[in-house]
N, C-alpha and C positions, 0 to 999 in steps of 0.2 A: 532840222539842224542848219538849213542856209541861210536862218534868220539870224542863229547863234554866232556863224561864222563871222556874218558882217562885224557884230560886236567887237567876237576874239581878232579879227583881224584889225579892226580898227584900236584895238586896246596893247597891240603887238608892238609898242614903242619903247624904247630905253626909258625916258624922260615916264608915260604913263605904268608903265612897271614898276618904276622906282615909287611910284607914291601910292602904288597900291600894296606893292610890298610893305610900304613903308604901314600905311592904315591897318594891313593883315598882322604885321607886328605888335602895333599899338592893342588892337585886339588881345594878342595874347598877352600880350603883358596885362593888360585889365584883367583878362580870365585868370591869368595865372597866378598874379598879385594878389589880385582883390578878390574876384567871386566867388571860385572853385577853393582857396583854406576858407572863407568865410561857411561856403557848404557842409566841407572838411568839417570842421572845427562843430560844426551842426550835429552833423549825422553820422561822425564817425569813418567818414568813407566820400570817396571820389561820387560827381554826380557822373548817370549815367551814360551821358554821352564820353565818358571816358573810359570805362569799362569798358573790354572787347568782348566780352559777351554776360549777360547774367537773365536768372534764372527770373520769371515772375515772382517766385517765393523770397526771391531775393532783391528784388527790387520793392517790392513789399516791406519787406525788413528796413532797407533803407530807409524809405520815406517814414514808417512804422519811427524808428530811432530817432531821427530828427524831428519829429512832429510838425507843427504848426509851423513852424519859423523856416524849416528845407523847406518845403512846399512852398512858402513866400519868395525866398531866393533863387530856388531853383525854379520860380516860373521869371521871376528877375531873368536868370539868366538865359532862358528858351528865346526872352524878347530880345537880348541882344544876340543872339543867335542867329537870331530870326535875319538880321541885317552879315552876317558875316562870313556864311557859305557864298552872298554872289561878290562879296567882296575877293574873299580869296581861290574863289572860283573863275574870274575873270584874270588874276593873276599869273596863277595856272596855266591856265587856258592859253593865254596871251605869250607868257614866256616859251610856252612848249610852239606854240603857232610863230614865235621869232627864231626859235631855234633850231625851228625848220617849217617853213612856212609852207604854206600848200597840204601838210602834214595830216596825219588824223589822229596822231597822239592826243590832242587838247582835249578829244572826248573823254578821256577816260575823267578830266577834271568836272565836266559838264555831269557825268554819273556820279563823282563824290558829291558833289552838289548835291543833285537830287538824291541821292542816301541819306544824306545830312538833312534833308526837308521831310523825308519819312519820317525819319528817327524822331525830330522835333516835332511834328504830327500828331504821334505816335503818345509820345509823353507829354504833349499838352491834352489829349484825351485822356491818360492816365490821370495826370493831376487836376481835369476838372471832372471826374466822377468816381475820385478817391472820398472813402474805402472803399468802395465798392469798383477797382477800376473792373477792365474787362483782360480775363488773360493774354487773348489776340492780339489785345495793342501792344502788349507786352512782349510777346512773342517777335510779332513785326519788329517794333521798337530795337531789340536786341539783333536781330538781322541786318536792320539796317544801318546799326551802329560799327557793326562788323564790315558791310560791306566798304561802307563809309572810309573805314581805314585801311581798308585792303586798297581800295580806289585812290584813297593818297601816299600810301607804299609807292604804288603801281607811278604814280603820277612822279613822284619824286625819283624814282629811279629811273624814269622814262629821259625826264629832265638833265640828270645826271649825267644818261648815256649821250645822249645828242649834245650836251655842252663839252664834253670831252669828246666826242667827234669833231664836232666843229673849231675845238682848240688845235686836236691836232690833225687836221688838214691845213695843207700848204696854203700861204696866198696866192692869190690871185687867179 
């Protein structure tokens, strides 16, 4: 983790925050705009890294509805994925590490991270040795999509608490 620090501390800037927020926005708006209704609109249903938890049979179901064309998109959107955990994980990371520096809350961002790199893992083994994926991936997959968002709860509230600490402490 002392390797990570240097990062998040070095990433712990007003000026660098604002443009990573800013890319982490831009992200979702792309997701939310354009990838996730195009999946939508596929298959009937959210892809799986937005779901908080689903069953193998049901994630089966899913790709099953959408055929050919989910599978195209929703490995589209694994690839950009792929880029946007150290994005908004450095974010995280960084504002929780300025909002109280020295701190060890940033981890908790560094663990959504790496949940979000299972998850995607996970369903890129699903969807290259679909139909026939393997349950376990599927199992994992949904775990770690859980934890994923339990660790960005965690992070965002963590954030919350320490930015209204720090507003309301006195100067100087």
């Amino acid at each position: 983790m002392k390797f990570l620090e240097t990062w998040v501390r070095e990433t712990a800037h007003p000026w660098l925050l604002g443009v990573l927020g800013a890319v982490s926005l831009l992200f979702l708006l792309v997701f939310g705009a354009v990838i996730v209704p195009a999946i939508e609109a596929v298959a009937g249903g959210p892809p799986p890294d937005l779901v908080l938890f689903q069953t193998p049979a049901e994630l089966a179901s899913w790709l099953e509805r959408g055929g050919d064309e989910v599978r195209r998109l929703y490995g589209w959107f694994l690839v950009a994925d792929s880029l946007y955990p150290v994005v908004y994980g450095l974010f995280f990371a960084g504002l929780l590490w300025w909002l109280h520096p020295g701190g060890k809350a940033w981890h908790l961002a560094v663990y959504a991270v790496v949940a979000d790199y299972l998850e995607n893992a996970m369903h890129a083994i699903i969807l290259a040795s679909y139909p026939g994926f393997p349950g376990w991936a599927a199992w994992v997959g949904a775990a770690a999509t859980l934890l994923k968002w339990a660790f960005l709860l965690l992070v965002v509230l963590r954030a919350l608490q320490l930015a209204w600490r720090r507003w309301r402490q006195p100067p100087g």
